[in-house]
Biotite code that builds the C-alpha atoms (Angstrom):
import biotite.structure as struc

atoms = struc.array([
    struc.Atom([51.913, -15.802, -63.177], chain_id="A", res_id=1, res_name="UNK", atom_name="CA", element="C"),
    struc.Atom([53.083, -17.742, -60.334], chain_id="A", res_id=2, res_name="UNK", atom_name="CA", element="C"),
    struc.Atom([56.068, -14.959, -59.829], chain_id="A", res_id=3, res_name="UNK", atom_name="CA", element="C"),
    struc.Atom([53.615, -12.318, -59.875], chain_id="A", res_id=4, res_name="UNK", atom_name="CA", element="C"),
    struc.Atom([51.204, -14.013, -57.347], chain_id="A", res_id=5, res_name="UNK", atom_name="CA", element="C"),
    struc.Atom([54.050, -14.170, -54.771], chain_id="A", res_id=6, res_name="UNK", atom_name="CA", element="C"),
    struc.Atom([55.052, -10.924, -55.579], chain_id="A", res_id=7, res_name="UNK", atom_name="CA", element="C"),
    struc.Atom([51.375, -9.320, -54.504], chain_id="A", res_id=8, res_name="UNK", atom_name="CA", element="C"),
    struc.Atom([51.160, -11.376, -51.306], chain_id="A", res_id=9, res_name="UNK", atom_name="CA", element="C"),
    struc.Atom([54.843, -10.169, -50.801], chain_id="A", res_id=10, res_name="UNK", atom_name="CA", element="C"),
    struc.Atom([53.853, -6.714, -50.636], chain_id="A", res_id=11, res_name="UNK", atom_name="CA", element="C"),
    struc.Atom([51.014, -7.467, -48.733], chain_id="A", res_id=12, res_name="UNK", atom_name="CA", element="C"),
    struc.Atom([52.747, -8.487, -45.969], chain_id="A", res_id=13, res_name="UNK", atom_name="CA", element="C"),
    struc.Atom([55.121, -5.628, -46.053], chain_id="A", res_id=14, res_name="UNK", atom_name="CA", element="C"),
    struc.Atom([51.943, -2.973, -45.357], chain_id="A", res_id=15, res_name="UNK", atom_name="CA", element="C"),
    struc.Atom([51.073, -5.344, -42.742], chain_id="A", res_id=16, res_name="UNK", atom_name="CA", element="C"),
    struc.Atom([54.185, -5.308, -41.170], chain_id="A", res_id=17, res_name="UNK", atom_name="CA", element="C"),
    struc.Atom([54.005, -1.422, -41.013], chain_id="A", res_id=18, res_name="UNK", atom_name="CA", element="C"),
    struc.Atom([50.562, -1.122, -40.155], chain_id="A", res_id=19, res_name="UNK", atom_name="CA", element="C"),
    struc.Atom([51.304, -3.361, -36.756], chain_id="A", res_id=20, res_name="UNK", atom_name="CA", element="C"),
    struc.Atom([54.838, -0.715, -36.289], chain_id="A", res_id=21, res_name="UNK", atom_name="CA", element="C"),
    struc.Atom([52.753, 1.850, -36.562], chain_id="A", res_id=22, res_name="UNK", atom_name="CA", element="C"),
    struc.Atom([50.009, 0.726, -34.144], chain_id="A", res_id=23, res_name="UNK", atom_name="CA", element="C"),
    struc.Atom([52.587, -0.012, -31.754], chain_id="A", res_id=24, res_name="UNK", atom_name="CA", element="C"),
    struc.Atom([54.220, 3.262, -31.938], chain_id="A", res_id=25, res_name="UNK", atom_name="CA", element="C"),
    struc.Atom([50.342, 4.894, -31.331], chain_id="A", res_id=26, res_name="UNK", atom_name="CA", element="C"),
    struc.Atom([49.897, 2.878, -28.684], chain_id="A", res_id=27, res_name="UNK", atom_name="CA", element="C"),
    struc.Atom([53.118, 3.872, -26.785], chain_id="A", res_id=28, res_name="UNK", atom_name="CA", element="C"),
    struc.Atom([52.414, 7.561, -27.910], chain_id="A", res_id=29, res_name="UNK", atom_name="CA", element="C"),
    struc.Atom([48.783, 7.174, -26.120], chain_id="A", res_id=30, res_name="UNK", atom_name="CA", element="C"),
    struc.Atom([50.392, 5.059, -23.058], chain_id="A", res_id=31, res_name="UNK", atom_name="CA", element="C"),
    struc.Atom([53.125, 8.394, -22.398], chain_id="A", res_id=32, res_name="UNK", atom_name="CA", element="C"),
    struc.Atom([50.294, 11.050, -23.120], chain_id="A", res_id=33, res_name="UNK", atom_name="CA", element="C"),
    struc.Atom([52.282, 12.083, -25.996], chain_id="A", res_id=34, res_name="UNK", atom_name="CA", element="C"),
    struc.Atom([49.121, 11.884, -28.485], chain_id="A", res_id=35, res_name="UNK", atom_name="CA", element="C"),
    struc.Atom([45.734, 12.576, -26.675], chain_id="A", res_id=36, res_name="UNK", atom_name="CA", element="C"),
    struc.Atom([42.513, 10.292, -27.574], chain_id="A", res_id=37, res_name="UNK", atom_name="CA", element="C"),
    struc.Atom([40.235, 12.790, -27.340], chain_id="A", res_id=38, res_name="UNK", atom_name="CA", element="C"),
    struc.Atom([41.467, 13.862, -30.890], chain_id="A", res_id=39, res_name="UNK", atom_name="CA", element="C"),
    struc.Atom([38.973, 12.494, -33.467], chain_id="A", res_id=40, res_name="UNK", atom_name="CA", element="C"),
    struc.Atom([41.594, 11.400, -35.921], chain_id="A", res_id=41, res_name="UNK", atom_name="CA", element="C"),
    struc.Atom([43.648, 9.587, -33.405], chain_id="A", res_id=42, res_name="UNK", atom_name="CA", element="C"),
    struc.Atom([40.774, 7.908, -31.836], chain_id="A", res_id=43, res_name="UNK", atom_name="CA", element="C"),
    struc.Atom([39.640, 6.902, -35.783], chain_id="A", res_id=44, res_name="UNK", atom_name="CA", element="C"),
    struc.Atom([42.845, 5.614, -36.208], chain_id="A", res_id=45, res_name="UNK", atom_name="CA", element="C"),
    struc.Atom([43.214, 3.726, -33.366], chain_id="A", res_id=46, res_name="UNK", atom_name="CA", element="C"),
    struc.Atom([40.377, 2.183, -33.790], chain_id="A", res_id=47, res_name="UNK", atom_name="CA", element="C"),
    struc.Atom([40.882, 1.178, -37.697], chain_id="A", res_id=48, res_name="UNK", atom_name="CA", element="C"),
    struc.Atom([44.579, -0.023, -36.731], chain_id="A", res_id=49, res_name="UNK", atom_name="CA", element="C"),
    struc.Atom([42.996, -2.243, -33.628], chain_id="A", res_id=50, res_name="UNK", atom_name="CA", element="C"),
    struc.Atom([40.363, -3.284, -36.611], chain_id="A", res_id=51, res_name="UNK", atom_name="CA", element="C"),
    struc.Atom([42.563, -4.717, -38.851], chain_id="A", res_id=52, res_name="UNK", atom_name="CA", element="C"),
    struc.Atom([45.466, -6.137, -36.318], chain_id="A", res_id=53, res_name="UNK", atom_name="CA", element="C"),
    struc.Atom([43.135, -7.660, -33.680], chain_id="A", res_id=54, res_name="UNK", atom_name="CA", element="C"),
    struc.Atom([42.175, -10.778, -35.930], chain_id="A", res_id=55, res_name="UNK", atom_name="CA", element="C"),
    struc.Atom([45.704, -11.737, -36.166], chain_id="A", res_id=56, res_name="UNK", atom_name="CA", element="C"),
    struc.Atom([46.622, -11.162, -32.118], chain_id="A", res_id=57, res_name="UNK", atom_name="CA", element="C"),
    struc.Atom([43.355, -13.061, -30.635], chain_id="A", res_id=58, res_name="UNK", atom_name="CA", element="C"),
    struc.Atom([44.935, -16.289, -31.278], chain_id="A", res_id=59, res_name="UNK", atom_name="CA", element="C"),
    struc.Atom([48.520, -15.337, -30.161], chain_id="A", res_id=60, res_name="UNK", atom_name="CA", element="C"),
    struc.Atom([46.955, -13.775, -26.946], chain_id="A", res_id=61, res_name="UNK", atom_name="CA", element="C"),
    struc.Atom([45.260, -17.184, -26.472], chain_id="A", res_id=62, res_name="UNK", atom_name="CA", element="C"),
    struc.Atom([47.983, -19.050, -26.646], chain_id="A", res_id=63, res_name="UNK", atom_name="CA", element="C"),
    struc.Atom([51.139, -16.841, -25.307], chain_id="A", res_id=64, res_name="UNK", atom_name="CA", element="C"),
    struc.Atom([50.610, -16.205, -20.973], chain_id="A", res_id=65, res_name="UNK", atom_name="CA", element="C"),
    struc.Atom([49.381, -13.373, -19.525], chain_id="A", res_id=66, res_name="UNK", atom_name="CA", element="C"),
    struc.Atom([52.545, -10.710, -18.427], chain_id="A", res_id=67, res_name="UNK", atom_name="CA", element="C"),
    struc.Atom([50.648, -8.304, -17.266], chain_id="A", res_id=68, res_name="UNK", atom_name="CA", element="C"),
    struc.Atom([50.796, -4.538, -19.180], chain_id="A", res_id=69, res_name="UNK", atom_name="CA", element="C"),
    struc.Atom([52.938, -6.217, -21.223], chain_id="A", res_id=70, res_name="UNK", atom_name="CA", element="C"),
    struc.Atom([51.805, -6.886, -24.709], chain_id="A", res_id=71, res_name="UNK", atom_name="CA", element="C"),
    struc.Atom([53.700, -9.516, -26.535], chain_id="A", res_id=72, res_name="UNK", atom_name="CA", element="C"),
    struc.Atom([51.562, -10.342, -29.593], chain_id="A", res_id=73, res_name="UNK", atom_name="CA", element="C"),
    struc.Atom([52.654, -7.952, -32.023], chain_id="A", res_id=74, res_name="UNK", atom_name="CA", element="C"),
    struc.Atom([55.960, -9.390, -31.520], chain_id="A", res_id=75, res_name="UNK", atom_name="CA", element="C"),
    struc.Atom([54.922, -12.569, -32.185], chain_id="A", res_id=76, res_name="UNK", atom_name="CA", element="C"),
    struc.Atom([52.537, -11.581, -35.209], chain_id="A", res_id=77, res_name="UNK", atom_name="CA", element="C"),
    struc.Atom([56.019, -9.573, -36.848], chain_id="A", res_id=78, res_name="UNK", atom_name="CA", element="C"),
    struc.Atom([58.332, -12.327, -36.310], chain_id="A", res_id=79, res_name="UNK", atom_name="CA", element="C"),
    struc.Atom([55.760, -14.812, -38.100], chain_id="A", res_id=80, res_name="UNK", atom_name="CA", element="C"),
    struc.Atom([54.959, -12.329, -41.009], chain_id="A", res_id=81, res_name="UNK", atom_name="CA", element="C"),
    struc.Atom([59.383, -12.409, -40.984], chain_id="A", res_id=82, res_name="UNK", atom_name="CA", element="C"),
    struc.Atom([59.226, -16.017, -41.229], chain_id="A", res_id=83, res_name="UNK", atom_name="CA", element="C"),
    struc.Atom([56.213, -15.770, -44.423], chain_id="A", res_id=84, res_name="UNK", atom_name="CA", element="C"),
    struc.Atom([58.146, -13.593, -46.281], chain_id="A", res_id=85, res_name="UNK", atom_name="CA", element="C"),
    struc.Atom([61.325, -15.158, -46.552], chain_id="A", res_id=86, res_name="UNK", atom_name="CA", element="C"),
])
């Protein structure tokens, strides 16, 4: 049971370590004008993405210092889920 339980939250991590790639790679698509936002699907996504990763950013963003366009909370958020899952 307990094998099983770890196994679940294992996996769970996994999708959220690709749904926070993913989001990055949008955003740098957006940033270069490679993807445009006035798609509806993009902007949807974007939106759901932002949705589900801002929770676990807020308190990064809080505590890491401000580097201007620079972004360094996903970063942090992946190498924490790394540290989780092993």
């Amino acid at each position: 049971m307990f094998v099983a339980l770890l196994q679940i939250i294992q996996i769970l991590l996994t999708v959220l370590w690709w749904i926070i790639i993913i989001q990055a790679i949008l955003s740098w698509l957006v940033a270069f004008n490679v993807v445009n936002t006035h798609n509806d699907f993009v902007r949807q996504l974007l939106y759901a993405l932002g949705r589900m990763t801002e929770p676990l950013y807020r308190p990064i963003r809080r505590i890491l210092p401000d580097f201007g366009a620079l972004d360094f909370s996903p970063l942090v958020v992946l190498l924490i889920l790394q540290i989780v899952n092993r």
